[in-house]
C-alpha positions in Angstrom: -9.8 39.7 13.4 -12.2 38.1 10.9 -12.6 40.8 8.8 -8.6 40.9 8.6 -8.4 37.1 7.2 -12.1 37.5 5.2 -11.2 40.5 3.3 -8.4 38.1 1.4 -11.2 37.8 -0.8 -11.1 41.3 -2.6 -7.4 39.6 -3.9 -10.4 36.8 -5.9 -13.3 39.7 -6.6 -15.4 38.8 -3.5 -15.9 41.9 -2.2 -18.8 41.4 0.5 -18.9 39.8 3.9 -15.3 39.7 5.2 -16.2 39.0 8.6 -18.1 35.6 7.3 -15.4 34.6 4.8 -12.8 34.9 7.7 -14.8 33.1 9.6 -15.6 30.2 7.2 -12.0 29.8 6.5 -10.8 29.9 10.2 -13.6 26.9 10.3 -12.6 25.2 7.4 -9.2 24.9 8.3 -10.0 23.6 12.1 -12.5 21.5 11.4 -11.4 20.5 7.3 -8.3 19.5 8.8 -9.8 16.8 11.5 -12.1 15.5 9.1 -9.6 15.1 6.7 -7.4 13.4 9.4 -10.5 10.8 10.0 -11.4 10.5 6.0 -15.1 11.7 6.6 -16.5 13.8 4.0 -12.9 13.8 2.9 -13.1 15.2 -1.2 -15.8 18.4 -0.3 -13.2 19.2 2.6 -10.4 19.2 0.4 -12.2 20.9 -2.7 -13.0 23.4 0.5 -9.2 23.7 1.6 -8.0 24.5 -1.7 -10.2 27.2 -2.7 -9.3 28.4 0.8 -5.2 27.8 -0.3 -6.1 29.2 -4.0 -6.8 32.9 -2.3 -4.3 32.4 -0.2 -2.1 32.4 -3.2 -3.9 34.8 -4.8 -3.5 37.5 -1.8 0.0 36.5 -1.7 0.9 37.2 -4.8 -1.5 40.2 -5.3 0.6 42.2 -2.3 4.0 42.3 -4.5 5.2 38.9 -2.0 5.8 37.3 -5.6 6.3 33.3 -5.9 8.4 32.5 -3.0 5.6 33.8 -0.6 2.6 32.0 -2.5 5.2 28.8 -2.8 3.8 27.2 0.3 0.0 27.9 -0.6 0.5 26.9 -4.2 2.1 23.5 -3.0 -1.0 22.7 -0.7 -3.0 23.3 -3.0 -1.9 20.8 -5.6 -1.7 18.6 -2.9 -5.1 19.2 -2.1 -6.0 18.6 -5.7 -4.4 15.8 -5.9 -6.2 14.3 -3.0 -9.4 15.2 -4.5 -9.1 13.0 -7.3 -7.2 10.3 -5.7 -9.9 9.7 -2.7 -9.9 9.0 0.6 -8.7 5.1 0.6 -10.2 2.2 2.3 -9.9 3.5 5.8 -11.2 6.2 5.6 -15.1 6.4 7.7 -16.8 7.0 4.3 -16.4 3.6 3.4 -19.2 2.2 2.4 
């Protein structure tokens, strides 16, 4: 099952380690998701999420599923962009 999501990569040039880079991005989105919930370590999770959302698209659109099957990933990841220059806010546990 790892190796299914991990070798999304190939669509991006990585061609090594699928069973780590499904496993990373199963983590990233778990995990990346809570921690973006509670604002701790909130812009590397969301540079994290949308690299994971940018080969997303990338497999999407690599497989012939054209632009209304990479819409939803492309959209996440400009909102995760967004968020990564905007910040976390002042409620966010980072808060120094």
């Amino acid at each position: 099952m790892w190796a299914q999501l991990g070798s999304s990569t190939k669509y991006v040039g990585i061609h090594f380690w699928p069973v780590v880079w499904g496993l990373l991005s199963a983590a990233v989105e778990t995990f990346g998701g809570f921690l973006l919930i509670i604002g701790l370590a909130f812009r590397p999770v969301c540079f994290l999420l949308l690299i994971n959302l940018i080969v997303a698209a990338a497999m999407h659109l690599a497989t012939g599923g054209g632009l209304e099957e990479a819409a939803h990933a492309i959209e996440d990841a400009v909102v995760f962009a967004g968020l990564l220059f905007v910040g976390p806010g002042r409620l966010s546990l980072d808060k120094k």
